[in-house]
C-alpha positions as CSV (number, residue, x, y, z in Angstrom):
1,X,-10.9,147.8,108.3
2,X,-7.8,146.6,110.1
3,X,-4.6,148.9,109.4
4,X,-2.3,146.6,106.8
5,X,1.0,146.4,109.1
6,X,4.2,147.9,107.6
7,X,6.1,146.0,104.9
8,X,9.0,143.9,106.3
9,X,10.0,143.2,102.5
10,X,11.6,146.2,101.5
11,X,14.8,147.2,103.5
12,X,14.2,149.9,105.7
13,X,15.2,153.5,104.0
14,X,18.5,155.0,105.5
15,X,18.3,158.1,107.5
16,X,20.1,161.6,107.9
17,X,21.2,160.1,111.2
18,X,22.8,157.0,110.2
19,X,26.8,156.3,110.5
20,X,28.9,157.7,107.7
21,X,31.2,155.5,105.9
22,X,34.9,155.7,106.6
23,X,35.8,158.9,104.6
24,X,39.1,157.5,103.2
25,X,40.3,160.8,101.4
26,X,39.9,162.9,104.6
27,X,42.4,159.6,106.0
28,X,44.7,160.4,103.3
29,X,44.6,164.0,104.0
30,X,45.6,163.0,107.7
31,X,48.4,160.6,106.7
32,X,50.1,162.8,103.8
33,X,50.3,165.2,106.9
34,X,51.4,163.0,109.6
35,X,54.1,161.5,107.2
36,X,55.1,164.7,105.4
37,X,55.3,166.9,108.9
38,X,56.5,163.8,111.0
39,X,59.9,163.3,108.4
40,X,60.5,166.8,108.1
41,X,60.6,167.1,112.4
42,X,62.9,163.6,111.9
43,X,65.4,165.4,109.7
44,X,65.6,168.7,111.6
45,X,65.9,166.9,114.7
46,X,68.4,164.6,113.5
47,X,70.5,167.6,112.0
48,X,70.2,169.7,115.2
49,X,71.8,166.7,117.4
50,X,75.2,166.8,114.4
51,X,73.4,164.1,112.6
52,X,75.3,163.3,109.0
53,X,72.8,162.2,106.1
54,X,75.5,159.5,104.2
55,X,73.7,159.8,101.0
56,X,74.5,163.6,101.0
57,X,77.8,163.4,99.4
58,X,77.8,161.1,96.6
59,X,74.2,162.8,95.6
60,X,76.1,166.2,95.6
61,X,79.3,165.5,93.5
62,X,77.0,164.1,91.2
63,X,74.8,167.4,90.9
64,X,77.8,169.4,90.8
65,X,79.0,167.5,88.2
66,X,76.2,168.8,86.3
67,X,77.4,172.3,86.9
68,X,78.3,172.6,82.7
69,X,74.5,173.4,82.3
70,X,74.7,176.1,85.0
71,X,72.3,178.3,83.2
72,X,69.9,176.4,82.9
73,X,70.0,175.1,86.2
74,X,69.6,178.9,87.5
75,X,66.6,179.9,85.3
76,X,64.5,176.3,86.8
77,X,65.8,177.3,90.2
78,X,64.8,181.3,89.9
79,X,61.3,180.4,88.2
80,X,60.6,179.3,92.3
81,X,61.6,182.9,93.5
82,X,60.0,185.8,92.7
83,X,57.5,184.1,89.4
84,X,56.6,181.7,92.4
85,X,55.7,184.6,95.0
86,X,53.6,186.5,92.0
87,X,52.1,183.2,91.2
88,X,51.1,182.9,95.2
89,X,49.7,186.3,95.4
90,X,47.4,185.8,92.3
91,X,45.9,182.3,93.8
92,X,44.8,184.1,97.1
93,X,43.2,187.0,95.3
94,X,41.8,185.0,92.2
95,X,40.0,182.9,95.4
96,X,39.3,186.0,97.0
97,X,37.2,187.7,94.1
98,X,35.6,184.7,93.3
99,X,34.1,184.7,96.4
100,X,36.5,181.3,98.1
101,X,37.3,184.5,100.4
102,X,37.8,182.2,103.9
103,X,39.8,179.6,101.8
104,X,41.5,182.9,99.9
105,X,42.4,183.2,103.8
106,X,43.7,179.8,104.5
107,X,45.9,179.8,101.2
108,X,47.3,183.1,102.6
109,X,48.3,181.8,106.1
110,X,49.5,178.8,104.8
111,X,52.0,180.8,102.5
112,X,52.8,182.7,105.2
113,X,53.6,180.0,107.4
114,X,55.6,177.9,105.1
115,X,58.1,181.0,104.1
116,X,58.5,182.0,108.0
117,X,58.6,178.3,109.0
118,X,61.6,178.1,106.4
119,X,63.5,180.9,107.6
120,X,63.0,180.1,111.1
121,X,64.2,176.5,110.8
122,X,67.1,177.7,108.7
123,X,68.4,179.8,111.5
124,X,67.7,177.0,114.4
125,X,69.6,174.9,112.3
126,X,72.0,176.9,111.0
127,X,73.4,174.1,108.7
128,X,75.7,176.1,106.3
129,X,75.6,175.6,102.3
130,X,77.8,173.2,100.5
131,X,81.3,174.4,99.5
132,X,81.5,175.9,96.2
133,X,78.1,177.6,96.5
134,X,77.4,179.9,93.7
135,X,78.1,183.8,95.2
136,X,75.4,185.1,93.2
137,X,72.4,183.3,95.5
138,X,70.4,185.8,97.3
139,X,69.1,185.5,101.0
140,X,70.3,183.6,103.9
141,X,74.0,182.0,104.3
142,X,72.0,178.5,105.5
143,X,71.1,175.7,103.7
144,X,68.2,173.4,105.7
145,X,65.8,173.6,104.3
146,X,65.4,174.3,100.8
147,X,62.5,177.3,100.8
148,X,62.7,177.3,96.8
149,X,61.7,173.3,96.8
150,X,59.3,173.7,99.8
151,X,57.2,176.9,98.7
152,X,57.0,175.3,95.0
153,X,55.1,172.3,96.4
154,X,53.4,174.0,98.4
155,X,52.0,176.6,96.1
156,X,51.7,174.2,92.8
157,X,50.6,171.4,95.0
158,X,47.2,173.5,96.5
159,X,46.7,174.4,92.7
160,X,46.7,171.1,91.7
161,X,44.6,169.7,95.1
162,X,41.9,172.7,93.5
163,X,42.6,171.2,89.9
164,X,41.6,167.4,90.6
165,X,38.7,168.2,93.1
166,X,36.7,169.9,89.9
167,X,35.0,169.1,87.1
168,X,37.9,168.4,84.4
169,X,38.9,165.3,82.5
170,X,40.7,162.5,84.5
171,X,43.5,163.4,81.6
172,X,43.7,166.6,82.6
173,X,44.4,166.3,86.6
174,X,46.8,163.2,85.9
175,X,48.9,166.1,83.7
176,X,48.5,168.8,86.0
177,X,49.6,166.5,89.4
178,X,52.7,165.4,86.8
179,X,53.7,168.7,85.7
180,X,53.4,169.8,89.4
181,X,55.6,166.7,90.4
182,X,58.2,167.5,87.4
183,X,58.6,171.0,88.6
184,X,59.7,170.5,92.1
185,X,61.7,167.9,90.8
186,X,63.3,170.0,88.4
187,X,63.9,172.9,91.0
188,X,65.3,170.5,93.9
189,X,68.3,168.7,90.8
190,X,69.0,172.6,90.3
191,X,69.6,173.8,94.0
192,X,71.9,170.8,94.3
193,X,73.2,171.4,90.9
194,X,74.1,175.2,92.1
195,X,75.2,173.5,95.3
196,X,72.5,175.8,97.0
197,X,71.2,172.8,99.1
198,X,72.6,169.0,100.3
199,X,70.1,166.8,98.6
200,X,68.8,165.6,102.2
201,X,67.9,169.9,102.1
202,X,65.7,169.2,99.0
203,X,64.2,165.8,100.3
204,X,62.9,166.8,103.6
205,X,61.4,169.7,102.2
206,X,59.4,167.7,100.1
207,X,58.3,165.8,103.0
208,X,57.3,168.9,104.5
209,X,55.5,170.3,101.9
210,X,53.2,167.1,101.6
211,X,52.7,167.2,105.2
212,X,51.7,171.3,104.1
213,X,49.6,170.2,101.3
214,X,48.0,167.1,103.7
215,X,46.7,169.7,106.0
216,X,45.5,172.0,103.5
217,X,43.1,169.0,102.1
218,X,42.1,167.9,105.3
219,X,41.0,171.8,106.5
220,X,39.2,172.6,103.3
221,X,37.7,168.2,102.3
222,X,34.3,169.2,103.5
223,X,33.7,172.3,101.9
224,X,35.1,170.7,98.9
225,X,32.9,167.8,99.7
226,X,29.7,169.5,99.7
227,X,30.6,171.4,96.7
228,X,30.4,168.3,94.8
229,X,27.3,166.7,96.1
230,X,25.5,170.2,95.6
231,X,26.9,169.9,91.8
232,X,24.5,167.0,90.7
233,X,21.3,169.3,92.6
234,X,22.5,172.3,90.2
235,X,22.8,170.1,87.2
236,X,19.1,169.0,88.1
237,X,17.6,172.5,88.5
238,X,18.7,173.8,85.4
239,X,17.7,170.5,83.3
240,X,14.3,171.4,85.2
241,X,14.6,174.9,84.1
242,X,14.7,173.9,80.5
């Protein structure tokens, strides 16, 4: 008997070694980073060569005429201090004992990089604070950038990245990105409110902490990836196993 010839009807199967499509969140990753990163570098040039942001002033005298709230304005802008470093320490060990220990790592450099990246741009820059600063703010006399609005995203932002890469509702990421992006804007009003910062101090640190959080997703998007195609193969197994 003559061997049939193969079917030409049926497309051909793809393979293991065919081209993957274009992986557009790892392109967002790249681009939150390049933006984020590239505007914060912008503003910290532009400040080093005596650069003057125009919007600065009108944006502060209408913070500090918010100053009758003071109180208020201190407790948002404290709960970004020490709450915020307890709250960083407990995501790197929570991922550390739950066995995430290399991104328990990551999370820890990255911390580490944004606090001493803010300090050390503070003192290149040396831009001091707006008159009529309140005495009672701790650390350094300079004001570019705002560490308080830049650690906040930065810390709230990779919980939230963790929060919509798992299995919970779409309801329940949208509220967690919102709360996330209510809270640094909260904290950034209130350093201006305080006069603590210019507002172009609070805005380019926001930049920068996307560009933080855009590197984070693009070092840790395939492990994240693979998590969730293995999720369907464990959902299988233990339908199987019933």
């Amino acid at each position: 008997m003559t061997p049939r010839s193969p079917s030409t009807d049926h497309p051909a199967r793809p393979t293991d070694d065919a081209p993957d499509r274009l992986d557009l969140a790892a392109v967002g990753w790249v681009l939150m980073a390049l933006v984020g990163l590239g505007a914060f570098v912008a503003a910290t040039v532009f400040l080093l060569n005596g650069g003057v942001f125009g919007f600065d002033q009108p944006l502060l005298a209408a913070g500090q005429s918010w100053q009758g709230y003071a109180t208020v304005w201190r407790v948002i802008s404290e709960s970004a201090n020490i709450p915020l470093i307890v709250i960083g320490v407990g995501m790197v060990a929570v991922l550390f004992f739950t066995k995430h220990r290399r991104e328990a790592v990551l999370v820890a450099l990255v911390l580490i990089a944004v606090t001493a990246g803010s300090e050390g741009v503070k003192q290149l820059v040396a831009r001091p604070r707006p008159s009529g600063t309140d005495p009672n703010i701790p650390g350094v006399v300079y004001s570019f950038p705002s560490g308080h609005v830049l650690e906040a995203l930065t810390i709230f932002g990779i919980i939230a990245i963790r929060c919509v890469r798992s299995g919970w509702s779409t309801f329940a990421k949208a509220l967690v990105v919102a709360l996330v992006v209510l809270d640094v804007f909260l904290v950034g009003v209130a350093r201006v409110a305080l006069s603590a910062h210019y507002p172009s101090d609070v805005i380019a640190s926001a930049f920068g902490g996307l560009g933080v959080l855009g590197l984070y997703g693009i070092l840790t998007h395939r492990r994240a990836e693979r998590a969730v195609s293995a999720e369907p193969a464990r959902s299988s197994e233990a339908a199987r196993s019933t």
